[in-house]
C-alpha positions as CSV (number, residue, x, y, z in Angstrom):
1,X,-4.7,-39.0,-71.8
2,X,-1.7,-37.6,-69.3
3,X,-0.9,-34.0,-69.5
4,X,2.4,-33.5,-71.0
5,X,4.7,-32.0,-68.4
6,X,6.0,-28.8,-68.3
7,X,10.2,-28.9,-67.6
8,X,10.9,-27.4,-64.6
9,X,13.5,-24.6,-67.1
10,X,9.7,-23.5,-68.1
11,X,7.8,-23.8,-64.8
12,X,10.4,-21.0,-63.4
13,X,10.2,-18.9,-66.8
14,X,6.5,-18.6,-66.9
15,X,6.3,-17.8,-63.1
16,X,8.8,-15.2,-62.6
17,X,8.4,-10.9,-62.4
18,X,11.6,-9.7,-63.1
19,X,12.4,-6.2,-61.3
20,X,14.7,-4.1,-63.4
21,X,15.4,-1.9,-60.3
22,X,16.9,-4.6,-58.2
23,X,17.3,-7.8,-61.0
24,X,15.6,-9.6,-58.9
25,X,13.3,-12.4,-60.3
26,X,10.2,-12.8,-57.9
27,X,8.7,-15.6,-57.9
28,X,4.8,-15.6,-58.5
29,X,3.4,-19.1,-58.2
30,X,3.3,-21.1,-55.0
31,X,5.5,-19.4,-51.8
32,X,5.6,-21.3,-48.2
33,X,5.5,-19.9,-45.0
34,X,9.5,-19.6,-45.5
35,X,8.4,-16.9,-48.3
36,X,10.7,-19.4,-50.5
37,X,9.0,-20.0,-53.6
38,X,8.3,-23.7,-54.8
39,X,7.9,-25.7,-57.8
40,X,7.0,-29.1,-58.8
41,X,8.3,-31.8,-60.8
42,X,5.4,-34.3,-60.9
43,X,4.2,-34.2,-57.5
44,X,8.1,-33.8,-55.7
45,X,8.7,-29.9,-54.8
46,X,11.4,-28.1,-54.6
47,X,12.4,-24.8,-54.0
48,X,12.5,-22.6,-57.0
49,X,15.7,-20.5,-56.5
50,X,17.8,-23.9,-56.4
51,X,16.0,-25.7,-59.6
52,X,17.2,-21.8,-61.3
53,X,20.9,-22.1,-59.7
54,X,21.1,-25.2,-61.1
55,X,19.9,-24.8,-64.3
56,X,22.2,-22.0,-64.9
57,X,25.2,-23.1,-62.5
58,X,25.1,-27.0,-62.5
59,X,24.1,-29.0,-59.2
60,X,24.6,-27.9,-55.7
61,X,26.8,-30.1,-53.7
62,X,25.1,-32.3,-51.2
63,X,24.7,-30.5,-47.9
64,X,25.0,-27.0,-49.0
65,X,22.6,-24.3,-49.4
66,X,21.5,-21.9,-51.9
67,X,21.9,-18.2,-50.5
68,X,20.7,-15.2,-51.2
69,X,23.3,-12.3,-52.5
70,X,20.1,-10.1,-52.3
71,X,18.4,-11.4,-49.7
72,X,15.4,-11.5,-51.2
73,X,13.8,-15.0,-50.3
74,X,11.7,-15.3,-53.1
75,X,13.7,-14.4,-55.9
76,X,15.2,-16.7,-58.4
77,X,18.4,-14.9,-59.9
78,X,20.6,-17.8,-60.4
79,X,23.0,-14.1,-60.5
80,X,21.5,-13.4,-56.9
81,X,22.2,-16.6,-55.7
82,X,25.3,-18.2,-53.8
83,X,26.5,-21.6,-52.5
84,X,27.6,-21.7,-49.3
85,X,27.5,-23.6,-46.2
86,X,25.1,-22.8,-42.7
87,X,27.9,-20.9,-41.5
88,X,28.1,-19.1,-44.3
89,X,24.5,-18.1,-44.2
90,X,24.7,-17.1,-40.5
91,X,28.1,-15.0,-41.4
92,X,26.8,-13.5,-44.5
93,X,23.4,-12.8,-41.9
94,X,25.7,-10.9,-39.4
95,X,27.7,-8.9,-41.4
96,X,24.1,-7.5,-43.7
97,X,22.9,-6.6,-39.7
98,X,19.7,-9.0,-40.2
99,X,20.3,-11.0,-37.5
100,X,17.2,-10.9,-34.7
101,X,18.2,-8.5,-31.6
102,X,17.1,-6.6,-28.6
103,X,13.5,-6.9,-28.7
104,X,13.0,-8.0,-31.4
105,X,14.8,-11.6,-30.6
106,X,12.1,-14.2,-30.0
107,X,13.5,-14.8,-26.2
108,X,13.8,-11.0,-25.1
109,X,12.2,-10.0,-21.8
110,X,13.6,-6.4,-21.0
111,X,13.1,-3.3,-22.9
112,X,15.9,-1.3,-24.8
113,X,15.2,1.4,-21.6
114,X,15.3,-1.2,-19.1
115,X,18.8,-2.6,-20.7
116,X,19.5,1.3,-20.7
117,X,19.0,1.3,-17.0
118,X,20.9,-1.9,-16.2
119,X,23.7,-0.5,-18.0
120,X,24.0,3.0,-16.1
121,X,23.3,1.3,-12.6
122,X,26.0,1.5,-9.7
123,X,23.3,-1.2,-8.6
124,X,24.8,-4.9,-7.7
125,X,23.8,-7.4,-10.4
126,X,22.0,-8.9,-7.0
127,X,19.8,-5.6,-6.7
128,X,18.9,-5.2,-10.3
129,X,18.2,-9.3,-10.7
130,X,15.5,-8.8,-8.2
131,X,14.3,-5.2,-9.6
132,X,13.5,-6.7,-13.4
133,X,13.2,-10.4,-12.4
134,X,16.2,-11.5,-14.4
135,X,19.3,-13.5,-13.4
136,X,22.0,-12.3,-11.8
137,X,24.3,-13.6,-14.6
138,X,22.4,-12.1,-17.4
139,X,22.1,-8.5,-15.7
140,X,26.3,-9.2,-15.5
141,X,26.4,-10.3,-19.0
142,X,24.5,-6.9,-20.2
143,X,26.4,-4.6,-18.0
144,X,29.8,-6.2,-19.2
145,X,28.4,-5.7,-23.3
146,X,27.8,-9.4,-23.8
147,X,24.4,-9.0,-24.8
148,X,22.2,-6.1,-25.9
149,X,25.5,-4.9,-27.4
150,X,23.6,-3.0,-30.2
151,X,22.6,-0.5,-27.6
152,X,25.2,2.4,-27.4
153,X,26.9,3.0,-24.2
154,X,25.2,5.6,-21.5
């Protein structure tokens, strides 16, 4: 005999901790590497905080994403959550300041004091290229505040 199966409005329910500090509803059960929290309808997953949204909010249009108001990946607030498109994501991203930068960006290869250095150099982009083994164009880019623009003039 088949299990009767739980509907997914009970699935999110029974697997949620809700935090009166923040309202956030954490999801408890099954998180991938994303920290975005799953849940299955037979054996199809999907990502928890959109089955809530759309329980509470209807059906997100096709080719839009579910965002996060609080930023909180796995949290299920269908209050917390927002529809928007990638754009809107990376903007929303920007403005909260969470966007990867200086060293901690994935492609960095100076340190805040070498960008420091670069910055107060009288040195020709030529000269400090060859000092810190970095293009000419990117030492110009840094000293004209295209990049590393977080870092506060010296």
């Amino acid at each position: 005999m088949a299990r009767p199966r739980i509907p997914l409005s009970e699935k999110i329910e029974r697997n949620i901790t809700r935090i009166p500090e923040s309202g956030c509803w954490i999801w408890m059960s099954t998180v991938e590497k994303s920290g975005y929290g799953r849940v299955c309808s037979g054996k199809k997953p999907f990502y928890a905080h959109r089955v809530s949204y759309e329980q509470k909010h209807g059906p997100i249009p096709s080719g839009m994403m579910a965002l996060h108001h609080c930023d909180v990946r796995c949290c299920v607030n269908p209050d917390h959550i927002f529809v928007g498109t990638q754009q809107d994501n990376m903007t929303d991203k920007v403005l909260k300041n969470r966007q990867a930068k200086g060293m901690n960006h994935g492609n960095a290869k100076l340190t805040e004091d070498q960008v420091r250095e670069i910055k107060s150099s009288s040195e020709t982009s030529i000269k400090l290229s060859a000092k810190f083994n970095y293009s000419a164009s990117m030492i110009r880019a840094i000293k004209n505040g295209y990049i590393w623009k977080h870092l506060e003039e010296v």
